[in-house]
C-alpha positions as CSV (number, residue, x, y, z in Angstrom):
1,X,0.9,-20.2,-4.0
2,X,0.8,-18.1,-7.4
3,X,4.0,-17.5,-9.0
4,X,2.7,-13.6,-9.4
5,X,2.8,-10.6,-7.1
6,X,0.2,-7.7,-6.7
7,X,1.9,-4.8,-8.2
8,X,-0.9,-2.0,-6.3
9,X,-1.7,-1.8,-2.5
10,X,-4.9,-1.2,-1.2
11,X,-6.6,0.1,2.3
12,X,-7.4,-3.0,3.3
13,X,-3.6,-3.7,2.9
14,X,-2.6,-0.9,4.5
15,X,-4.9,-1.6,7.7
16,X,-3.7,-5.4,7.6
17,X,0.0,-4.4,7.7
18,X,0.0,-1.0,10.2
19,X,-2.8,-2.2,12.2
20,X,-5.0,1.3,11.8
21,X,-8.6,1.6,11.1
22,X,-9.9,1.6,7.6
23,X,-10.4,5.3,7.9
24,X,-6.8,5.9,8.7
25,X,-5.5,3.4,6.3
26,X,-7.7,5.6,3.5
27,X,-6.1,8.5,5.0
28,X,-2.7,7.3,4.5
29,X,-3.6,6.1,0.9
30,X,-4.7,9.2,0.1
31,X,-1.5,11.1,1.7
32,X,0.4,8.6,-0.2
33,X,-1.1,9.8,-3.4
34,X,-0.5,13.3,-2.7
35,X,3.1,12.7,-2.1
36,X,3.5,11.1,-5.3
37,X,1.4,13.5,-7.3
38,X,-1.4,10.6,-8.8
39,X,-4.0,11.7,-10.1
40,X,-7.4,10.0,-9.1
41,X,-7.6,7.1,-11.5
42,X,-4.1,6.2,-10.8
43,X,-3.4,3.8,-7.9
44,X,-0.8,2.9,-5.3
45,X,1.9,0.5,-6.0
46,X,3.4,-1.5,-3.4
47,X,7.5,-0.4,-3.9
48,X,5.4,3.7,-3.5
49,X,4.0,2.5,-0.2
50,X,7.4,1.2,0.8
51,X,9.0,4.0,0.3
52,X,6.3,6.4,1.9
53,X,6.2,4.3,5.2
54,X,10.0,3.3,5.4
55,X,9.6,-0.3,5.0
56,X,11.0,-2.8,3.2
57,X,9.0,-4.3,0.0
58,X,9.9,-8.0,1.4
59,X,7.9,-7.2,4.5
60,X,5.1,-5.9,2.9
61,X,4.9,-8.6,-0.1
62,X,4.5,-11.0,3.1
63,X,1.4,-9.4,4.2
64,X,-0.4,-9.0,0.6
65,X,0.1,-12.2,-0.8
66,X,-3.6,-13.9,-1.6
């Protein structure tokens, strides 16, 4: 197990931890990006999806670990 953490969240995270399609979990990334005012270049960070979805950043470091 590596000793580091993915600081940025991707759709294929999203779709592994809510279970949606890939289209939905772009949809969602996209939404998530709007809320937080990125610009296009920017990406997600895990704590920002956290906080958009309403859950904790334990759970969803459990489900993007490599």
């Amino acid at each position: 197990m590596s000793k580091y953490k993915r600081v940025c969240i991707y759709p294929k995270d999203i779709q592994r931890i809510t279970g949606k399609s890939i289209r939905n979990s772009r949809t969602i990334y996209g939404r998530i990006k709007e809320y937080f005012e990125k610009k296009p270049h920017q990406v997600v960070t895990v704590t920002e999806f956290a906080i958009y979805m309403g859950i904790k950043i334990d759970v969803v470091n459990q489900y993007i670990l490599d």
